[in-house]
N, C-alpha and C positions, 0 to 999 in steps of 0.2 A: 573761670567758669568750671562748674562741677560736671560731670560726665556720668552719667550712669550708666553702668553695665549693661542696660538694653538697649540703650544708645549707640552700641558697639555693633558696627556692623558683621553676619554670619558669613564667613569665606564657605565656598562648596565642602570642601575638604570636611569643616567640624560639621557641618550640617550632613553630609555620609555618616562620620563617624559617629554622630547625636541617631542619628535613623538606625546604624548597625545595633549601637548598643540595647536601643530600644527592642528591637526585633529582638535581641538575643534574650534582653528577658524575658519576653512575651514568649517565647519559645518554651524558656523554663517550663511554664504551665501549660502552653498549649501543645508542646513534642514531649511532655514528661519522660516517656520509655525510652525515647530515641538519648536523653540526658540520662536515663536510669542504665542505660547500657553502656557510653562513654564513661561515667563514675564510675561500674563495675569493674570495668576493664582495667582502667587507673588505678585501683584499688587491687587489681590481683596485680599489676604490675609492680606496683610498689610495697607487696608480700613476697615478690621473686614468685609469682604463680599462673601457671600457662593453663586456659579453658582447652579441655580436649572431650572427643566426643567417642565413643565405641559403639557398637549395634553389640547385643549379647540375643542370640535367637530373634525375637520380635521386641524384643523390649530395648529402646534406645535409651543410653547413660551419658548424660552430659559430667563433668568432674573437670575438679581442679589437679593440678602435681606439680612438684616443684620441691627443692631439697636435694640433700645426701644423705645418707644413712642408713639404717634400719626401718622399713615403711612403718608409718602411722595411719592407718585409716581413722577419719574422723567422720563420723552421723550427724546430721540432723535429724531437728524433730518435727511432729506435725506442723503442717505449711509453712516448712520455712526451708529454706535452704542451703548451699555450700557456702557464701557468701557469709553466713554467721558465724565460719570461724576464723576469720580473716585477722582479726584481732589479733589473735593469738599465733595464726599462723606463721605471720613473720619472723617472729623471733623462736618458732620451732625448725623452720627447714632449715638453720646452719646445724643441726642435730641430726636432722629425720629424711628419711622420702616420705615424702604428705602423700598422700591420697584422699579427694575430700569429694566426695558425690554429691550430684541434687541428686537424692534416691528418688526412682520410678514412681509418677505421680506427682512428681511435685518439681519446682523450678523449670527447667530446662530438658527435662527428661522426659521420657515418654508419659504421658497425661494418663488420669486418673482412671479415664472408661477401660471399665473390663480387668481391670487388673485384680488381682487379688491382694488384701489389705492384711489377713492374717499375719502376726508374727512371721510365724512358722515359713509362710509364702516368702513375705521380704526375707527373710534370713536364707534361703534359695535359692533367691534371686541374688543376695551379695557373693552366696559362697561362685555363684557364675560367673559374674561379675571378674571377683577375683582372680579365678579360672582363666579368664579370657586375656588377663593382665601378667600374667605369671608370680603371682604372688601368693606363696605357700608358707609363708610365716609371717605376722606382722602384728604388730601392737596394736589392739581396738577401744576405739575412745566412741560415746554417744550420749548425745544430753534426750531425755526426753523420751522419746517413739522412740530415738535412735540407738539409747540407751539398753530398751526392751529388745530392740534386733541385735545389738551388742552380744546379750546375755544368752539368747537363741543359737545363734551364729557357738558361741565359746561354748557350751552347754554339749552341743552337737558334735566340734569338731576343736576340744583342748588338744591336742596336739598342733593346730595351727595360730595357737595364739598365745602370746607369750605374756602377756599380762594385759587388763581390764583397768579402764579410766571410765568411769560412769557419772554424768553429772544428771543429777535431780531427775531419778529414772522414773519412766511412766511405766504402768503394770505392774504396781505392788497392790495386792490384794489386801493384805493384811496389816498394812499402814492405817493409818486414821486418813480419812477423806478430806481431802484438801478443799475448803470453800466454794472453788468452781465446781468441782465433782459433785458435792453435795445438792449445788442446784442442778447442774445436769442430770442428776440422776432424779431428782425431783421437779422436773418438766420445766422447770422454771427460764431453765438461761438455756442456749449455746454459743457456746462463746466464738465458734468456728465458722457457723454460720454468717459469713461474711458478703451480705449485698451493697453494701455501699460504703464510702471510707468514713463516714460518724462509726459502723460497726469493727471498721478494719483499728481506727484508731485505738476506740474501748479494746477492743484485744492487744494493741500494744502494751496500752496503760496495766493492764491485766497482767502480762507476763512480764514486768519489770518491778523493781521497788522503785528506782530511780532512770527512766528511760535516757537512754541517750540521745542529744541531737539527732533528727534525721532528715538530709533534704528533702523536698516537696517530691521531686522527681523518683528517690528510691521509695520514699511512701507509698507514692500512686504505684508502681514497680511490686511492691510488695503487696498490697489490694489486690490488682491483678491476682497473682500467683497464688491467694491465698480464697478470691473469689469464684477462680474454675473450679475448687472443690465440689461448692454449693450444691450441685447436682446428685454428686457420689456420696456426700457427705454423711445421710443416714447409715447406707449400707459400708461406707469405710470406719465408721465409729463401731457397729453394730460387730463388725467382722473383727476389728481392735479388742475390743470388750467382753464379746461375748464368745468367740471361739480362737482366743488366742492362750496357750498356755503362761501363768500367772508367771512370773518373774521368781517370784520363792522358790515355784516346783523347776526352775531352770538352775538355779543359782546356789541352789542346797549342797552344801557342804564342796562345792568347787575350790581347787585348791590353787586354783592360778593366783598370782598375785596381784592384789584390786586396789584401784582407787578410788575412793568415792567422795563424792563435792555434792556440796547441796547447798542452796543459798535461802537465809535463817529466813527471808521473807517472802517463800514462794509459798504462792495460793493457786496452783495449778497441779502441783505436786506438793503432799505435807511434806516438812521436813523431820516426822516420824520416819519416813521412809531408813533414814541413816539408821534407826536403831532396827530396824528391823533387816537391813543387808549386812550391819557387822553382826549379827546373830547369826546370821547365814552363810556365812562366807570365814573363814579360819585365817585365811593370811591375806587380811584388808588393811588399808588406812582409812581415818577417816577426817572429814576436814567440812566446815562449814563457815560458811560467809555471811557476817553481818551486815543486815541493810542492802542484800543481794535477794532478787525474786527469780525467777527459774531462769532466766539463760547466764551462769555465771561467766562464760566466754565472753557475751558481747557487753555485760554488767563491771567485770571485773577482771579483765584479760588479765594482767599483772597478778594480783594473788592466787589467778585458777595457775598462771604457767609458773611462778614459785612452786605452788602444792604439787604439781607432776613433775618437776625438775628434783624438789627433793625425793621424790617418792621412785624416780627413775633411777637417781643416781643409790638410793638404798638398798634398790635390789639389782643392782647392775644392768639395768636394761640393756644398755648400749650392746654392753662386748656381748650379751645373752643372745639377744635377739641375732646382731650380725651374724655368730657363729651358725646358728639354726638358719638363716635364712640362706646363707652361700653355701653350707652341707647340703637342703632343698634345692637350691637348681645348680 
C-alpha cells in the first residue's frame, strides 16, 4: 500500500518549526529595518568594521573605523551612505585606518533640518569632525557629493591631505550635463525626490549600469533614508547648486597627487567630467570603467581597489602618509 506524504502524521516539534520558519519570513517584509539593521551589522563585521558614534558641537556623526595604517577617510554621496563602501572596505583596512561617515543629513547621523547643505558648510563640518577624532593627515577618498566636499576640504586645507581619490565627482560646472541633470534642470525629473519605493527603485536603476542584488529589507532600509530628505530636498539641491563653489575653482591647478575613476556609463555625472579634472589637476591619474554607472565602489569593487592600489603604491602613499601623520601627533 502506497503512503502519501500527507498521510504522515505532523509531530509538535516540525509543526513549531513549520510556524517559526513561517513567521521568520513573514518578518522579512513585515520588520524590514529591524532585518536591514542585523545585515548591516553582519556586513560591517565581516569588513573588520565597528559602528561608532561622536557628538561634534550639535551636530551628531554616526561612522564606521576599522584597520591599521595610514587613515583613509572615505565620503558618500547624496542619500546614501557609509555602508556603500563596504565592498571595498574589506580588503582596504589590512593597509589603512578607514574612516567612513554617514555625513550629517543623511544615514545615521544628525537629520537633514536646519543643517546647512553648502559645500563650503559640509567641508566645516568634516574639517571638525576630524578635529574631534585626532586626525591631522589622512588620505581623502569621495564618489559623488562626497567627492565635491573632498575637493573643498583639500582645496582649503593641502597640507592635511596627502593625496585625492575622487570617483565620478558631483560639481563640475563645465563638464557636459549628464542626462539627469539635463532634465533636472529642465523641470522635468527629480530623481531624489523619493515618496514611495516605485520612486526609490527608479533611482537605484538610475545610478547603476548594472545594479546589484539587493535584499527587500536593505531596500526598504535605503527608501527610508533616502525619503526623509523629501522635506529639505528643494532647499539642500538649491544650496548644492546654486551657492556652493564649482569644483574647477576648487581644484585648479592643486598639486596633491589625485585619483580619479569614473564609470563609462554614468548618467548622473558625465563622464566628461575626467577630461575636464585632468585639465585641472597636474599630477592625476586617470581611470574609467566600462559598463560601470556612478557608484563604481558598489558597481565594481575589484577594479576601483586595483586603480587605488596601483596608484598608491606609484606614489608611495603608504610610507608618505605614515611619516606625516606620526610627525602630526
Amino acid at each position: 500500500m502506497e503512503i502519501s506524504v500527507y498521510d504522515t502524521p505532523m509531530t509538535a516539534p516540525t509543526l513549531y518549526l513549520i510556524a517559526a520558519l513561517l513567521g521568520l519570513l513573514a518578518s522579512w517584509y513585515l520588520l524590514p529595518l529591524r532585518w536591514a539593521a542585523l545585515l548591516s551589522s553582519l556586513a560591517r563585521r565581516m569588513a573588520g568594521l565597528k559602528s561608532k558614534q561622536c557628538q561634534v558641537g550639535e551636530v551628531h556623526w554616526q561612522y564606521l573605523e576599522g584597520g591599521r595604517g595610514p587613515t583613509l577617510v572615505l565620503l558618500h554621496g547624496m542619500a546614501a551612505e557609509a555602508d556603500h563602501w563596504l565592498a571595498i572596505a574589506a580588503r582596504l583596512r589590512s593597509d589603512y585606518r578607514l574612516l567612513i561617515p554617514d555625513l550629517p543629513g543623511f544615514g545615521g547621523s544628525t537629520p537633514p533640518q536646519e543643517l546647512d547643505f553648502r559645500i563650503q558648510a559640509q567641508s566645516q563640518r568634516l574639517e571638525a569632525w576630524l578635529d574631534q577624532l585626532g586626525v591631522h593627515a589622512c588620505l581623502l577618498a569621495g564618489n559623488s557629493m562626497g567627492a565635491w566636499i573632498a575637493a573643498d576640504f583639500s582645496a582649503r586645507h593641502p597640507d592635511r591631505v596627502r593625496a585625492l581619490w575622487l570617483q565620478d565627482a558631483f560639481g563640475l560646472h563645465s563638464a557636459r550635463q549628464s542626462a539627469i541633470m539635463r532634465d533636472f534642470v529642465a523641470g522635468q525629473d527629480n530623481p531624489f525626490l523619493i515618496r514611495n519605493m516605485t520612486d526609490y527603485r527608479r533611482l537605484v536603476k538610475q545610478m547603476f549600469h548594472r545594479a546589484p542584488p539587493l535584499p527587500y529589507p536593505l531596500q526598504r532600509a535605503g527608501f527610508v533614508n533616502a525619503a526623509r530628505l523629501a522635506p529639505e530636498l528643494e532647499r539642500m539641491q538649491a544650496e548644492l547648486l546654486e551657492q556652493s563653489t564649482p569644483v574647477e575653482t576648487l581644484l585648479s591647478g592643486l598639486q596633491l597627487p589625485t585619483l580619479i575613476e569614473w564609470g563609462e556609463e554614468d548618467r548622473a555625472t558625465d563622464p566628461d567630467g575626467v577630461r575636464v579634472l585632468s585639465e585641472l589637476l597636474p599630477n592625476c591619474q586617470c581611470v574609467t570603467h566600462a559598463r560601470v554607472g556612478h557608484l563604481p565602489m558598489l558597481e565594481a569593487p575589484g577594479p576601483c581597489l586595483r586603480a587605488w592600489q596601483s596608484f598608491a603604491t606609484e606614489h608611495k602613499l603608504m610610507a608618505d602618509v605614515t611619516a606625516s601623520h606620526d610627525s602630526a601627533t
